[in-house]
C-alpha positions in Angstrom: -40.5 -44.6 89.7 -42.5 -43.7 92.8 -41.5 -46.7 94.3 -37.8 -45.8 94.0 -38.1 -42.2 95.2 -40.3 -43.3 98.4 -37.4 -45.8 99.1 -34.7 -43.3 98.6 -36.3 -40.7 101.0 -37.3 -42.8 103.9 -33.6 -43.5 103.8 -32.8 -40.0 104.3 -31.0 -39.7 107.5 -29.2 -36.3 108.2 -26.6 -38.0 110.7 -25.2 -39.8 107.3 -25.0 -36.9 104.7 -21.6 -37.2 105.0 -21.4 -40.9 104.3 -18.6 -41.3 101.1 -19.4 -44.3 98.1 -17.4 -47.0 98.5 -15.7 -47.0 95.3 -15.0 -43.3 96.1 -12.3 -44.5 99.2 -10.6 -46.7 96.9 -9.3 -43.5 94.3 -9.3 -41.2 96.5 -5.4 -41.8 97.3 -4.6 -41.7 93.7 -6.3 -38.1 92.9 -4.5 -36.9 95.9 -1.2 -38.4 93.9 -2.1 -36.6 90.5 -2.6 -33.5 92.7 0.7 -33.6 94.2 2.5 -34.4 91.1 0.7 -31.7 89.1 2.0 -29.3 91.9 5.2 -29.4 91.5 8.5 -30.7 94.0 8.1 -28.1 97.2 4.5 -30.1 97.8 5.8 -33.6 97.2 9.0 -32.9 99.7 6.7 -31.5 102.1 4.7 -34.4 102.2 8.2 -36.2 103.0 8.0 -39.9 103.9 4.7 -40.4 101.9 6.4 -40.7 98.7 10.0 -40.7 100.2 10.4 -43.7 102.8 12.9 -42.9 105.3 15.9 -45.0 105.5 16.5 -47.3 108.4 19.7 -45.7 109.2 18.3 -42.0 109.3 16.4 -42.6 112.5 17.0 -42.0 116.3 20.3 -39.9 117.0 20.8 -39.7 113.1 17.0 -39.0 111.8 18.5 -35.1 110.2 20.4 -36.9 107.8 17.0 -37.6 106.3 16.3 -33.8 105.7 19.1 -33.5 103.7 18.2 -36.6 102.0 15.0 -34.9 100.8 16.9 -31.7 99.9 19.5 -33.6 97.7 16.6 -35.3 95.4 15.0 -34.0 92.3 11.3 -34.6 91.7 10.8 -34.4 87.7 7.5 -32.7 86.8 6.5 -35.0 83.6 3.3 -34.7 84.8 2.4 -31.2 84.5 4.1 -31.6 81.2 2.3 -34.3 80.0 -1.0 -32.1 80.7 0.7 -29.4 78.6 1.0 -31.8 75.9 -2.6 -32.5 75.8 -4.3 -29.3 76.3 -1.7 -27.9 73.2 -3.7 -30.6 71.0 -7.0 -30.2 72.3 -7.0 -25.8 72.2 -6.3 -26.0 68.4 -9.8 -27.9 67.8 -12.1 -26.8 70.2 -15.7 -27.7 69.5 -18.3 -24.9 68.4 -21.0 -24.4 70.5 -24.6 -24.0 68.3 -27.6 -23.5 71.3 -31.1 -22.3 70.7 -31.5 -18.6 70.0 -33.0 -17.9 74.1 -29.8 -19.5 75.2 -27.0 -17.9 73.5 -26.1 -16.5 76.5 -24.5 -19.3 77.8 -21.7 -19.7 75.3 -20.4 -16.3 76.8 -21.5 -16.6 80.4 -21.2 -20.3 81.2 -20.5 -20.3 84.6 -21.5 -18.3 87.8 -18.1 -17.0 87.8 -18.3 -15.6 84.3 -16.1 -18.4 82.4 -17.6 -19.3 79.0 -18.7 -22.3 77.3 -15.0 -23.3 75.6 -13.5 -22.4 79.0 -15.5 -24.2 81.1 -14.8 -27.3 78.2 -11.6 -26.9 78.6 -11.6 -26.6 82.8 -13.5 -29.9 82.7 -10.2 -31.2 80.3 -7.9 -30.6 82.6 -9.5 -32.2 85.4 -10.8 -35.4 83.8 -6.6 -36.2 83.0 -6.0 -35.2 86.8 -9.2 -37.4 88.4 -10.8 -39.5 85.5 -14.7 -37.4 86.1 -16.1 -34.3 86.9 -19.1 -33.6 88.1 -21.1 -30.8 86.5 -24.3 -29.2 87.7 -27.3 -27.2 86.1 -27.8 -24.0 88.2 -30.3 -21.2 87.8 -29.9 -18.0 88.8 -33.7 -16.7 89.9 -33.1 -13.4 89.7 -32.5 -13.7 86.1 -34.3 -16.9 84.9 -31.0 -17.8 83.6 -29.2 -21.5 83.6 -25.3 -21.6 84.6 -23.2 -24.7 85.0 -21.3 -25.3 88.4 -18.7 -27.2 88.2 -17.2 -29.3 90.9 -14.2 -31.4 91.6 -13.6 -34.8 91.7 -13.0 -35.0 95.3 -16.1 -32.7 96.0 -18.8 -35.6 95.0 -18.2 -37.6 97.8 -21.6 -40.1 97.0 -24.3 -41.3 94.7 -26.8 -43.7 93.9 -28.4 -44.6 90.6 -31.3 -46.7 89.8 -33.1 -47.8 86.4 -35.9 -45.3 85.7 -38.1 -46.4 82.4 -35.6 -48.7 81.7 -32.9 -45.9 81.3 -30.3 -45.7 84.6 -30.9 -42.6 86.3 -29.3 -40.6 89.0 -31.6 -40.9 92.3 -28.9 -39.1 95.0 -26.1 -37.4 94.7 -23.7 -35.7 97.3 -21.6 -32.7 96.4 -19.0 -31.6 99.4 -18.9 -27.8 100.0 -17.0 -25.7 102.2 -18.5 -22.4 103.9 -16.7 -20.0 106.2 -16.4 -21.1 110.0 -16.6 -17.1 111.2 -17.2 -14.1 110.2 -14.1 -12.9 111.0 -12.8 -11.6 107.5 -9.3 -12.4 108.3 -9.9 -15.9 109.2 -9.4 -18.5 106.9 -10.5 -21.4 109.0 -13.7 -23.5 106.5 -16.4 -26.1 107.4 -17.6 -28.7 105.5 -21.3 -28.8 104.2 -22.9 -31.3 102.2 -25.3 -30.7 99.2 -27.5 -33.5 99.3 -29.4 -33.8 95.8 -32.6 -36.1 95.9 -36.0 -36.2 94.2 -38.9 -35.9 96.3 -42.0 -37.5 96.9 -43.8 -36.0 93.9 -40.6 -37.0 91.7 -39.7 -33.7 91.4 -35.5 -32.4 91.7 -34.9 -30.8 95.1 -31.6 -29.8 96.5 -30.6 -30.1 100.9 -27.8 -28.8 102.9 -26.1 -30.3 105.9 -23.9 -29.2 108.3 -22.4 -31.6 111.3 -25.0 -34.0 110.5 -27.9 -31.6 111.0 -30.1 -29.7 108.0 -29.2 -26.3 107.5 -32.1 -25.6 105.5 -35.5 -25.8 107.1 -37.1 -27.9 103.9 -35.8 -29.0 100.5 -35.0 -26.2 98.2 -36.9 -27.1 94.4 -35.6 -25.3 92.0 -37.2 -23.9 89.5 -37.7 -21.9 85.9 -40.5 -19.5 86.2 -42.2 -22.1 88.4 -41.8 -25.0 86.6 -39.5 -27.6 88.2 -37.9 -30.4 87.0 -38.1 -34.6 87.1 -34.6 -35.4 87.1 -31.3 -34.5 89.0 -29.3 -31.8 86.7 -26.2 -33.6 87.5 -23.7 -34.7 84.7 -20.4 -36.7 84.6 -17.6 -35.7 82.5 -15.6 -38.9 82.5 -12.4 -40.2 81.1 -14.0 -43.1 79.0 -17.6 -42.7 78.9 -19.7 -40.2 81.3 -21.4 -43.0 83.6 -21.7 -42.4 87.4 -18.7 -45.6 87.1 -15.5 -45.0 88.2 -12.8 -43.8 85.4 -9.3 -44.6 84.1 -7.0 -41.6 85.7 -5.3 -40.6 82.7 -2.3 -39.0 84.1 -1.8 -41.8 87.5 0.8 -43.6 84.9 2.8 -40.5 85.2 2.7 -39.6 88.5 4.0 -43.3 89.4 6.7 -43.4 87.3 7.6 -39.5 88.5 7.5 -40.8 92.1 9.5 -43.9 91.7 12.1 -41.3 89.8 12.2 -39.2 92.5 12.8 -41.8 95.1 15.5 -43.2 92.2 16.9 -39.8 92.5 17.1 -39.5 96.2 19.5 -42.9 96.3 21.3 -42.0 93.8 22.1 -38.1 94.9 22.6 -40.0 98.7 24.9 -42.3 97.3 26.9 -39.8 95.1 27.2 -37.9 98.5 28.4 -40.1 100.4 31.1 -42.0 98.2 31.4 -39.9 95.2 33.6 -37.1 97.2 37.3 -37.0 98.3 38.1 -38.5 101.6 41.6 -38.2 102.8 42.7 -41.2 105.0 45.9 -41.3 107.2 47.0 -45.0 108.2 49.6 -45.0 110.6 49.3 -41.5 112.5 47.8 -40.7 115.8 44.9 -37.6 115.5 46.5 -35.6 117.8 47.2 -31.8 117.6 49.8 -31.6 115.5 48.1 -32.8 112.7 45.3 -30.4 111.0 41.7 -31.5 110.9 40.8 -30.0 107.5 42.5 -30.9 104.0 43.5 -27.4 101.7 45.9 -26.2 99.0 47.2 -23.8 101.8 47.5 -27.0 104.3 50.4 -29.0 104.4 50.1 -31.8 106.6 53.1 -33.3 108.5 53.4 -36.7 109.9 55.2 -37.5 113.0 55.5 -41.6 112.1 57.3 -42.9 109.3 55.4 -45.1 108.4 52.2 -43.6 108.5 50.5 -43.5 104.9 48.0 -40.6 103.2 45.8 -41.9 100.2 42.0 -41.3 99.2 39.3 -43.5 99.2 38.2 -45.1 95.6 34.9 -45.9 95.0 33.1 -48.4 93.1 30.6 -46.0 90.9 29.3 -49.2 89.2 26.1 -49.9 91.6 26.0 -45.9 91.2 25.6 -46.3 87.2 23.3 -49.2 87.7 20.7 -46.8 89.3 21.2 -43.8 86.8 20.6 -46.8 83.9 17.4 -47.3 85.8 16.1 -43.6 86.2 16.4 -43.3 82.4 14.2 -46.3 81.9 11.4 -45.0 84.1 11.4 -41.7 82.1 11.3 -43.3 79.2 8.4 -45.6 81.1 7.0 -41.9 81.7 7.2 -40.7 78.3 5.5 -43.9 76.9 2.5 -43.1 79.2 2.2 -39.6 78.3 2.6 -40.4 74.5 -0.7 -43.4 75.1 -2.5 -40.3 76.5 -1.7 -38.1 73.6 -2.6 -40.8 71.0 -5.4 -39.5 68.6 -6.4 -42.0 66.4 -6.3 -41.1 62.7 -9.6 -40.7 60.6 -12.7 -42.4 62.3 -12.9 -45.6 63.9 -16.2 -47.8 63.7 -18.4 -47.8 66.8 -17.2 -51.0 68.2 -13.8 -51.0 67.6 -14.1 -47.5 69.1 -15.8 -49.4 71.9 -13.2 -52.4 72.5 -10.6 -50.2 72.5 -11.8 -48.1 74.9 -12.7 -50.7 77.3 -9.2 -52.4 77.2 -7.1 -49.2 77.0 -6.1 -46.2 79.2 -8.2 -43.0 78.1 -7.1 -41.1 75.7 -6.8 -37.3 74.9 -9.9 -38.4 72.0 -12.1 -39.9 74.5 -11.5 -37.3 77.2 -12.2 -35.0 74.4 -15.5 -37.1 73.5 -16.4 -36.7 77.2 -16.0 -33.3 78.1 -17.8 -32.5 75.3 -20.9 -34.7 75.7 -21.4 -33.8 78.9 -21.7 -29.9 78.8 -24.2 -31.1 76.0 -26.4 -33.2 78.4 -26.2 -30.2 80.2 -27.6 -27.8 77.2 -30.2 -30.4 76.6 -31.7 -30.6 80.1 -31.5 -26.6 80.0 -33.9 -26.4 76.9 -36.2 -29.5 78.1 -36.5 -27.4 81.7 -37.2 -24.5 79.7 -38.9 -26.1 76.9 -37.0 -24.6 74.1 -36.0 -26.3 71.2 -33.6 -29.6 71.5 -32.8 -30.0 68.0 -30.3 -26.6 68.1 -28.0 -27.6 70.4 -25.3 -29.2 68.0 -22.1 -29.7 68.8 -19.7 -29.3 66.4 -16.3 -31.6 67.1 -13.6 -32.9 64.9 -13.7 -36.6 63.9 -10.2 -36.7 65.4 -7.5 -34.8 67.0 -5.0 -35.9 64.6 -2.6 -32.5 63.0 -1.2 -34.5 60.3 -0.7 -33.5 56.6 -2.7 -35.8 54.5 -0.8 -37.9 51.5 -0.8 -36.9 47.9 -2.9 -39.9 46.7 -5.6 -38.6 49.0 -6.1 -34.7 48.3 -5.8 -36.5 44.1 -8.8 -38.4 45.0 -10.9 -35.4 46.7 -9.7 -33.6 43.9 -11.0 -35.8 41.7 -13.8 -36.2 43.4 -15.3 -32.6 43.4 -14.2 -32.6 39.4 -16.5 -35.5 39.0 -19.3 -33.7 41.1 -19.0 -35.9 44.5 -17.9 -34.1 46.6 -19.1 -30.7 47.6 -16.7 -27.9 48.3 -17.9 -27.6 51.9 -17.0 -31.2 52.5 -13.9 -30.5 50.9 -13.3 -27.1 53.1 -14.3 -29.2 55.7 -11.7 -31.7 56.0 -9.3 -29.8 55.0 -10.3 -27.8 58.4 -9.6 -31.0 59.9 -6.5 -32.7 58.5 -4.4 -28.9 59.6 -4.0 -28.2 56.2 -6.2 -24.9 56.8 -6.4 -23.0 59.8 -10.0 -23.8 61.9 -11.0 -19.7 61.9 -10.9 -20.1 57.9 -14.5 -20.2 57.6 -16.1 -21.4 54.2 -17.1 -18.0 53.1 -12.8 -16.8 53.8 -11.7 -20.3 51.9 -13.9 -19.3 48.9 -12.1 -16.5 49.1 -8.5 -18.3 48.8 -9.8 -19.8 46.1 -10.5 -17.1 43.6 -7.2 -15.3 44.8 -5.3 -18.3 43.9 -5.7 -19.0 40.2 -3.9 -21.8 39.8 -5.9 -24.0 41.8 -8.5 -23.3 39.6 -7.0 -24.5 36.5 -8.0 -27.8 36.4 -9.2 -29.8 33.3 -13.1 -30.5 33.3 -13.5 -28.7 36.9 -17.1 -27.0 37.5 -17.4 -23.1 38.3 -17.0 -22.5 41.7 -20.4 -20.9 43.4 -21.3 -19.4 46.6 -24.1 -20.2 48.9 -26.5 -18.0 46.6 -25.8 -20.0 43.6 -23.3 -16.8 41.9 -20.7 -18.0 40.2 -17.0 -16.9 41.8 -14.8 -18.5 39.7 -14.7 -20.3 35.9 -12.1 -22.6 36.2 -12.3 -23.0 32.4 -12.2 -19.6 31.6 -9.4 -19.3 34.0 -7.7 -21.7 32.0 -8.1 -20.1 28.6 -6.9 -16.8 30.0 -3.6 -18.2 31.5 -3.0 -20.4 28.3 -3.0 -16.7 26.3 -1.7 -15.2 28.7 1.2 -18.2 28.5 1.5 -17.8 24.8 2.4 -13.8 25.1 5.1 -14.5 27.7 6.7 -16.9 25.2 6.7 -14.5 22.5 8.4 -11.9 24.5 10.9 -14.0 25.7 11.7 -15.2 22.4 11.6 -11.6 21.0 14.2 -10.7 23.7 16.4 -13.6 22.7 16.6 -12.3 19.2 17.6 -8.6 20.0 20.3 -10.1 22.0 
């Protein structure tokens, strides 16, 4: 370990703190892509011939045909929708945050800017289907001993370096891009780019640097720090689309955006074309244009021609090529659709580890997996807060649905849970449980509320051979049996009444 920090600060040279990974210049184009889809047509047409090549014949003396070749296309936002899609699944299960008793404060106060825990989870969502990762960084705010995550964009962690630390792979660098005002005029908007450099020093200790123009803005490393005591590792976590390694991720959503593009480039030929052919051109053969005859074609025009043998007829087009390219548009949304529905896929019921793990590695990411992620890494995040502040590991728990499925289960599988609990299997919380998780009950119906449901509702209690029903304390709430013994009496009075009535009548 020594040997790898002493190599990674002699290396420390201020003129390249702004020095980007390789592998981040190779997705760089495709975020930007996302970005633009996600925000909608105005952005996309003002970036004009970036996703709208101009045609050879709307340049020199004719190039402002092309602005009105931009005007007439339509750019179809199935991105953002597709993101909607997700983020409907993933809000109706969000996980449950359990942290140690000194923490708590986190759930509600996540972030410096006051978001809490299932927020910032659901922040980090939205921008793992836009960029594949998001970084995330452990904060403390000195003034109040307190931890607070910082979340940054994709595009923001511009490099990093990892190396294997006691045989585990470690982050050794990291570089987070961030912008500060370039005046202090308060009216100006005008921003500089810093750079965050995050290193461990000499005595293998976390320190943070900042660089501006390829000079140190801070006269030595900054170590942060808990009530003195630092920390041996960088607090930086990746929330990735797959797995959260410092690797480059699957884009969830770049499917979309190419289809969207090559629709709206689709759309822009085939509005051009429909322009151009589709409407009524009057043609005279056989007449000079001179000014007897009228330049414009109305009901109140009547147009007379001084040769006999002149002729007036429109032009008919040939809409076949026209249909050809409308034939293709519907394909590429349906191409869309399929991507969007491959993102939405949540796998019923729980796959073993490695099938979990081929599929992963062979298939885009899924809404599951950037579920997984997300997750995971807020809780490396919770972790490292109560080893830095030496609280207790074991309560941080995570509580997360096996799957994100909403489907009804069959029949033949509530008989057999049935059956089981009758049988003395299966406890009632496990039953409550995945009930929770199949969308036959609400999540906010705790155990305590379903208990509840279940002594209102007699007849699900009448059930041959089923066990009394007890709370948490061991106090019986409900005696199926006797239940059943009540509504049999209570079956055989209604019968004699009825047949009493039949016989007045």
């Amino acid at each position: 370990m020594p040997d790898v920090i002493k190599e990674s600060q002699s290396t420390l040279n201020p003129a390249s703190s702004n020095t980007v990974h390789p592998d981040y210049e190779k997705v760089k184009n495709s975020w930007a892509r996302v970005r633009d889809c996600m925000d909608g047509e105005d952005v996309i047409k003002s970036k004009k011939e970036l996703y709208l090549p101009r045609p050879s014949g709307m340049t020199g003396e004719y190039a402002s045909a092309y602005d009105g070749y931009i005007e007439r296309a339509h750019f179809p936002l199935v991105v953002s929708y597709a993101l909607s899609g997700a983020l409907g699944i993933v809000i109706t299960k969000l996980p449950e945050f359990n942290v140690p008793k000194e923490l708590e404060y986190i759930i509600k106060t996540a972030t410096k800017d006051g978001k809490s825990l299932q927020q910032l989870f659901l922040d980090v969502v939205i921008e793992i289907f836009q960029t594949g990762r998001v970084p995330l960084l452990v904060d403390i705010i000195s003034e109040k001993n307190e931890f607070r995550f910082v979340q940054y964009k994709a595009e923001e962690f511009v490099n990093w370096k990892t190396a294997v630390i006691e045989d585990e792979k470690n982050l050794i660098l990291g570089v987070l891009r961030e912008t500060k005002p370039s005046t202090d005029d308060i009216f100006s908007h005008e921003t500089d780019d810093t750079y965050r450099v995050l290193s461990l020093d000499a005595n293998g200790n976390y320190s943070s640097r900042l660089f501006l123009d390829g000079k140190e803005l801070t006269e030595e490393a900054i170590i942060p720090n808990l009530r003195g005591k630092p920390i041996d590792e960088i607090p930086l976590f990746l929330a990735g689309s797959i797995n959260n390694s410092f690797d480059m991720q699957p884009i969830p959503l770049i499917s979309v955006a190419n289809c969207s593009v090559q629709i709206y480039r689709k759309e822009a030929d085939l509005a051009n074309s429909e322009y151009l052919s589709c409407n009524p051109t009057l043609c005279l053969v056989g007449a000079t244009n001179d000014d007897d005859l009228p330049n414009v074609v109305g009901s109140s025009v009547m147009i007379v021609l001084p040769n006999e043998q002149a002729r007036v007829f429109y032009t008919q087009t040939d809409t076949a090529a026209l249909k050809h390219v409308s034939e293709h548009i519907k394909s590429l949304y349906e191409e869309a659709i399929r991507h969007g529905v491959a993102i939405l896929d949540a796998r019923k019921g729980v796959e073993a580890a490695e099938s979990l793990r081929i599929r992963q590695s062979t298939q885009s990411a899924s809404i599951y997996s950037v579920y997984l992620a997300a997750m995971n890494a807020i809780k490396e995040g919770l972790l490292l807060m109560s080893v830095w502040a030496g609280y207790n590991e074991d309560d941080v728990i995570l509580d997360a649905p096996s799957s994100l499925t909403q489907g009804i289960p069959d029949s033949s599988i509530l008989k057999e849970v049935i059956e089981g609990y009758n049988q003395a299997v299966i406890p009632l919380n496990v039953i409550h449980r995945y009930l929770v998780y199949s969308g036959l009950l609400d999540q906010t119906v705790g155990f305590e509320d379903y208990l509840l449901l279940l002594e209102e509702n007699q007849p699900v209690n009448q059930v041959e051979g089923a066990t009394s029903i007890t709370d948490k304390d061991g106090n019986i709430i409900t005696d199926p049996k006797t239940k059943q013994k009540q509504t049999k009496v209570q079956s055989d009075e209604a019968i004699k009444i009825s047949e009493g009535a039949e016989d007045q009548s």
